[in-house]
Each structure stands twice: as C-alpha cells, then as structure tokens.
C-alpha positions as CSV (number, residue, x, y, z in Angstrom):
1,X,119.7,-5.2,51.0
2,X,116.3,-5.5,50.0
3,X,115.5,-7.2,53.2
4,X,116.5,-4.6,55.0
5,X,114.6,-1.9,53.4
6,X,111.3,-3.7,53.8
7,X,112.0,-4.4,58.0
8,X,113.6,-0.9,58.3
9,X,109.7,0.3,56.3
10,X,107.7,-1.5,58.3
11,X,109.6,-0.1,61.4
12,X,108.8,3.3,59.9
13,X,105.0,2.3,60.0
14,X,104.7,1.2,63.0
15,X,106.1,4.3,64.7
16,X,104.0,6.4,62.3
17,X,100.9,4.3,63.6
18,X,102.0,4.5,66.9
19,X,102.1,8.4,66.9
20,X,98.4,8.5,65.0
21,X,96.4,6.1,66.4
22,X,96.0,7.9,69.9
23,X,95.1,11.0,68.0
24,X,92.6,8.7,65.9
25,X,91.4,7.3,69.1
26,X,91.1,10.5,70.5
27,X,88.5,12.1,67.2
28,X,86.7,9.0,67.9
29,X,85.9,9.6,71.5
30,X,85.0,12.9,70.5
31,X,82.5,12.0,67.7
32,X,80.7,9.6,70.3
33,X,80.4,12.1,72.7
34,X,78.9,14.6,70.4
35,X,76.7,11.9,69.2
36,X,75.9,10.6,72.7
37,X,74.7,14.4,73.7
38,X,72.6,14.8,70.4
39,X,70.6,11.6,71.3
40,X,69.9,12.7,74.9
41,X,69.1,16.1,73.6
42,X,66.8,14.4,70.5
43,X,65.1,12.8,73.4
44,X,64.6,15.3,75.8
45,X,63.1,17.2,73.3
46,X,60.8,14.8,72.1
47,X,59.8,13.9,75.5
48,X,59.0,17.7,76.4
49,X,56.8,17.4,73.2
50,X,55.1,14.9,74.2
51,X,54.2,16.0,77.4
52,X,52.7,19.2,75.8
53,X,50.6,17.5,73.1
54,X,49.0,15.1,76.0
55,X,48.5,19.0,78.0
56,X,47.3,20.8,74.7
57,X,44.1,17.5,74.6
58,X,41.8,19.7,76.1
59,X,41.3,22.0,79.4
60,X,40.9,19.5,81.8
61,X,44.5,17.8,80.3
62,X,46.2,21.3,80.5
63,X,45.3,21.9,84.5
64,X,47.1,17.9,84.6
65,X,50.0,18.9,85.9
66,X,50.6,15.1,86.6
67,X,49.7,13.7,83.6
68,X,52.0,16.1,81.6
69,X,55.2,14.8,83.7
70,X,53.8,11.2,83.1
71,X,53.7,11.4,79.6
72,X,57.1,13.4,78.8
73,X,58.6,10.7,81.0
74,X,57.3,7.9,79.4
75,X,58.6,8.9,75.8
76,X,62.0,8.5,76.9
77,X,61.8,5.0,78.6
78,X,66.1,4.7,77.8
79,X,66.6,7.7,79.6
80,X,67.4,7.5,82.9
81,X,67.2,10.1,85.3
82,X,64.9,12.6,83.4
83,X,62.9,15.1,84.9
84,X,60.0,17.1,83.5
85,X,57.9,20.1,85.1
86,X,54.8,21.2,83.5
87,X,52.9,24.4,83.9
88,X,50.2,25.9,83.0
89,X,49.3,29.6,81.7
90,X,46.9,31.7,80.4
91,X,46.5,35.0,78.3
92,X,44.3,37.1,76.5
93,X,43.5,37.4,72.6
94,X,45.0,40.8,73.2
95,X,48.2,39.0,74.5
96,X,48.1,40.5,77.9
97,X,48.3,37.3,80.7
98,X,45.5,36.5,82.8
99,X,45.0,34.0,85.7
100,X,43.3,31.1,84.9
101,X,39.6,30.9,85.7
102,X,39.0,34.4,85.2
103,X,38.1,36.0,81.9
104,X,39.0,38.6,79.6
105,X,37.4,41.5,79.1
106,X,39.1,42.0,75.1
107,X,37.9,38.6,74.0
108,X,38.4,35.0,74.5
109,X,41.3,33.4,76.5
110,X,43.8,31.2,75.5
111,X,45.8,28.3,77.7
112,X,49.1,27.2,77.1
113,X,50.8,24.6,78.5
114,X,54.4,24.0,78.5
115,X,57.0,21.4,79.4
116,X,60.2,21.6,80.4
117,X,62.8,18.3,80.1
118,X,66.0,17.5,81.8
119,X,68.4,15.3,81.7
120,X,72.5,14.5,82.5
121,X,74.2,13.2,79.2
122,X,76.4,10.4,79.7
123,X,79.9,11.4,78.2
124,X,83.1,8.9,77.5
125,X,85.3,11.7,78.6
126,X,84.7,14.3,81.6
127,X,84.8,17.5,80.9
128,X,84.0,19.6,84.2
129,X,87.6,20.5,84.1
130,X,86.6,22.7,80.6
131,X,83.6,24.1,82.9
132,X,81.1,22.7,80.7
133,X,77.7,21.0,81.5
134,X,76.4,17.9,80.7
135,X,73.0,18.8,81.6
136,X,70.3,19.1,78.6
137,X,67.5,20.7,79.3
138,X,64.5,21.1,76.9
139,X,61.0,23.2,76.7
140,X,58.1,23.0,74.7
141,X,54.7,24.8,74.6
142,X,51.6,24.4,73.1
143,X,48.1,26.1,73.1
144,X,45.8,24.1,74.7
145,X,42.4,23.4,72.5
C-alpha cells in the first residue's frame, strides 16, 4: 500500500504543478515587462538629459538644435528607434518669456534649452487590447550658461 500512496502523491503534484506553473509563467512575463519598460524609460530619460547638458554648454550650444538631437541620441546607442526634439527658449529674470535675441528691459535674460525623448518599449505580451501605450516619452530642461 505504500507504493501506492507515493504514485497516487506524486500524481497529486504534478496536477498541482500543472495548474500553477502557467500562473507562475504568467507573474514572470509580467515582471519582464515591467522591467523591460523601466529600462527604456531609464534610457530615455538619460538620453533627454544628455542632450540638455550638451545645449546648457554655452549659447552658441543652446541655438544647436542639431547637436542637442545628436547627443540625446547617442546616449542610448541600444535603443532603437528613438527620437529626440530640442528647443530652445528664453525669459526674463522677471520670469516673463522673451524672444531670443532681444533683451529685457527688468534685467538679464536667461535661455533654456529642453529635450524631449521618445521611444516604443518592446513588451513580451501586447497589450493594445487594454488601451495602453507602449510609447515612453521623456523631457528635460536646463538653463543654458
């Protein structure tokens, strides 16, 4: 009889495996999602930062439009498919924005740059079904010395 408790156990086991493991499997998928989305999103946002600290080098780097995409770009060289658009602005020391190239009348004027990142995030599982976007998209500014 004792042989038959151990086959009829093991039976037991394998159904309960059986019945977990594709929930198991499931959790798993979902963690490398998530972590799949936080790395494109870590680099986005490092790349955005990037291209505002090469814009924030001096005046002549913030009006480089080019240069800012180039070096957001470049700071994510395992991301494929990244975009980046940088623009520059400009405002008072009162706060109030001015166009570029003209001056302020309260004091000295400030230029920003900023950076804006995006990317799709490559998922195990598609979820457009659940309405929800894989697109990450991330901005950074900077004053510009």
């Amino acid at each position: 009889m004792t042989g038959n408790c151990k086959a009829s156990a093991r039976g037991i086991a394998t159904v309960e495996f059986a019945l977990v493991a594709p929930l198991l499997l499931l959790l798993l998928a979902g963690v490398l999602d998530f972590s799949l989305l936080l790395r494109t999103a870590t680099c986005a946002a490092d790349a955005a930062r990037a291209g505002t600290e090469y814009g924030s080098k001096s005046a002549t780097a913030a009006a480089d439009s080019a240069g800012m995409q180039a070096a957001a770009l470049n700071a994510a060289p395992g991301v494929s498919g990244m975009t980046a658009t940088a623009t520059r602005s400009c405002k008072c020391s009162d706060g109030s924005a001015v166009t570029c190239g003209s001056t302020c009348a309260s004091g000295k004027m400030m230029v920003y740059v900023q950076v804006t990142t995006e990317v799709a995030a490559h998922t195990v599982f598609d979820y457009s079904a659940l309405n929800i976007s894989n697109a990450v998209r991330a901005t950074a500014s900077m004053r510009a010395q």
